[in-house]
C-alpha positions in Angstrom: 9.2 14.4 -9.3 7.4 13.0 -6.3 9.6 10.8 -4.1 7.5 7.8 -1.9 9.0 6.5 1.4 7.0 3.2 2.7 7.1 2.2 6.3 5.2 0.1 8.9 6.5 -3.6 7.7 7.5 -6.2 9.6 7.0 -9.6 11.2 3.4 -10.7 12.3 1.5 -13.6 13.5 -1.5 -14.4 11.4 -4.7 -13.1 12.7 -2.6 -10.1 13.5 -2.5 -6.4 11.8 -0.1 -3.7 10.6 -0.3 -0.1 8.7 1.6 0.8 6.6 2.2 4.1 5.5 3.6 6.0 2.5 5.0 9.8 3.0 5.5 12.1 -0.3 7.5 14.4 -1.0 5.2 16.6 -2.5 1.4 17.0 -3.0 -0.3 13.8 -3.9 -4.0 15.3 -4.1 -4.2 15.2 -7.8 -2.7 11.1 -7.6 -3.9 8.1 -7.9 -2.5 6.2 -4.8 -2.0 2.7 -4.6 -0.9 -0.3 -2.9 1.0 -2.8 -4.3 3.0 -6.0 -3.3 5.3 -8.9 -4.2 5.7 -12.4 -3.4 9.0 -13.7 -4.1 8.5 -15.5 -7.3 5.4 -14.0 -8.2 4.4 -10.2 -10.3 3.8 -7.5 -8.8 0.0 -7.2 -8.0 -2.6 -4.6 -7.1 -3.2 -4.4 -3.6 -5.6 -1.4 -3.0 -6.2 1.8 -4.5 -7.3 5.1 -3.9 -8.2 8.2 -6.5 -8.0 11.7 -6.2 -11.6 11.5 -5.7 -11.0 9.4 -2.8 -13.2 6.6 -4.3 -11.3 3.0 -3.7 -10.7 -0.3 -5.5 -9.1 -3.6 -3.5 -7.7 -6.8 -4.9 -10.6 -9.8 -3.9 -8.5 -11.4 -1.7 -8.1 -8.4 0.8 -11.5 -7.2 0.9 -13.1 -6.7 4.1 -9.5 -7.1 5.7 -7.6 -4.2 3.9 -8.2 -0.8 4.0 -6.9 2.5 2.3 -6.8 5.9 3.7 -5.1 9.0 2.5 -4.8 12.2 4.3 -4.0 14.9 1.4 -2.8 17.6 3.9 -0.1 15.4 5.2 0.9 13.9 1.6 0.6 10.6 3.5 -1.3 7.2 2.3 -2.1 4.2 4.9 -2.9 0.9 4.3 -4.1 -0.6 7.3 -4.3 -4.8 7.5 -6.3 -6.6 9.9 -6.3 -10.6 9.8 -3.1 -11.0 8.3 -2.7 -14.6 6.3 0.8 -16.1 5.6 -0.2 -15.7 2.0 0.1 -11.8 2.4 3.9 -12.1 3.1 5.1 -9.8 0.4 7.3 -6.8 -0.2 4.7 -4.0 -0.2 5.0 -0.8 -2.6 3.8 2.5 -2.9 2.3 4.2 -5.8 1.3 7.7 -6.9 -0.1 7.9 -10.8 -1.4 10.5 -12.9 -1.4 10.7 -16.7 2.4 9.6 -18.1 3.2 10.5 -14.0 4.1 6.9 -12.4 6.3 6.8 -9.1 7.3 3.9 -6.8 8.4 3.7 -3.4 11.2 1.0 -2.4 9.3 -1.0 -0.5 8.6 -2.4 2.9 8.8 -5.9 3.8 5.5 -8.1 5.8 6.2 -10.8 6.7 2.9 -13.0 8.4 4.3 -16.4 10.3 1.4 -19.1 10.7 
């Protein structure tokens, strides 16, 4: 069992920029990390993600403006946001997969004003 912790939300102008990061419990080398988020009213989407490999994948509408980072020694994966759009206001997850292995964080809240 590998428990995920999300922080780094919060309320910010657009144009502006946030990290957030997600802290394991446990190793997460061997995981598929990811990013995901929530609209209200909206399914849960892909946000960006990162293998064990440390290749990455991003949704098409945070490309260039999103970027993932993990740091295996410090069980720890970033997702750092520059030119934050009203449209990214979401609840933000974190998620470590391998195999039938699927964990979730509980979230952090961003929140982009125009």
């Amino acid at each position: 069992q590998v428990q995920l912790v999300e922080s780094g939300g919060g309320l910010v102008q657009a144009g502006g920029s946030l990290r957030l990061s997600c802290s394991a419990s446990g190793s997460i080398s061997i995981f598929t990390m990811g990013w995901y988020r929530q609209a209200p009213g909206k399914q849960r989407e892909l946000v960006a993600v990162t293998t064990s490999g440390t290749s990455t994948n991003y949704a098409d509408s945070v490309k260039g403006r999103f970027t993932i980072s993990r740091d295996n020694a410090k069980n720890t994966v970033y997702l750092q946001m520059n030119s934050l759009k009203p449209e990214d206001t979401a609840v933000y997850y974190c998620n470590a997969r391998r195999w039938q292995f699927d964990y979730w964080g509980q979230g952090t809240q961003v929140t982009v004003s125009s």
